[in-house]
C-alpha positions in Angstrom: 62.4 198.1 229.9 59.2 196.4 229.4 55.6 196.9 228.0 56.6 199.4 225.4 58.6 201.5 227.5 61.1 201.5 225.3 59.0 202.9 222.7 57.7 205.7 224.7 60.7 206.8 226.0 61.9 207.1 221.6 58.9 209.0 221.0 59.2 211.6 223.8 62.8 212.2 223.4 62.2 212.4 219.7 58.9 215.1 220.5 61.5 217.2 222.7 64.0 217.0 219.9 61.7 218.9 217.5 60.4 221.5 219.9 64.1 222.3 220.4 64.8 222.2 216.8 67.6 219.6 217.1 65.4 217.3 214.6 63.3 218.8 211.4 60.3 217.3 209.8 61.2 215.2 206.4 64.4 217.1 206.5 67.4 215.8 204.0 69.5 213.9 206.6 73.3 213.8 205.8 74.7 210.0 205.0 77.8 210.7 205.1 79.6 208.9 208.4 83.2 209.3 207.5 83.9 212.3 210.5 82.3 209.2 212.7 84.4 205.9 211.0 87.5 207.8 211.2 87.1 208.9 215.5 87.0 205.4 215.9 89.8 204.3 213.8 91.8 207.0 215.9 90.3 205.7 219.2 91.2 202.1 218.1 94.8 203.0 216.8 95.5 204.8 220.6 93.6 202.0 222.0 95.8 199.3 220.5 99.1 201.6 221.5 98.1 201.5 225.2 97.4 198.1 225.1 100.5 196.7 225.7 100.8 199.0 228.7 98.0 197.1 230.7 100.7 194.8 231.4 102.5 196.6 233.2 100.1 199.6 234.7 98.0 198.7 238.1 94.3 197.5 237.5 93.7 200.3 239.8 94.5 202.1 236.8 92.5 201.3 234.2 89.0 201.0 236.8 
């Protein structure tokens, strides 16, 4: 995206986000990301199990 687009886009989705009360106004915003660190540590732990698999599976598989 170029000439700001990128920036309008933000701002719109952001505007539609508070009319639909997804977002609040100076609203106390939670910090806490462990829910998120540990989804990926279980997508990389299943990730790394089925890794040696690709070996042996069709790339037709895996597309």
């Amino acid at each position: 995206m170029a000439g700001g687009a990128e920036q309008q886009l933000l701002f719109t989705l952001l505007k539609q986000f508070k009319e639909r009360g997804w977002l609040k106004e100076r609203g106390k915003q939670r910090t806490d990301s462990t829910h998120v660190l540990a989804a990926i540590r279980n997508l990389n732990k299943t990730f790394l199990k089925l890794k040696p698999l690709s070996v042996e599976l069709p790339q037709s598989f895996w597309c």
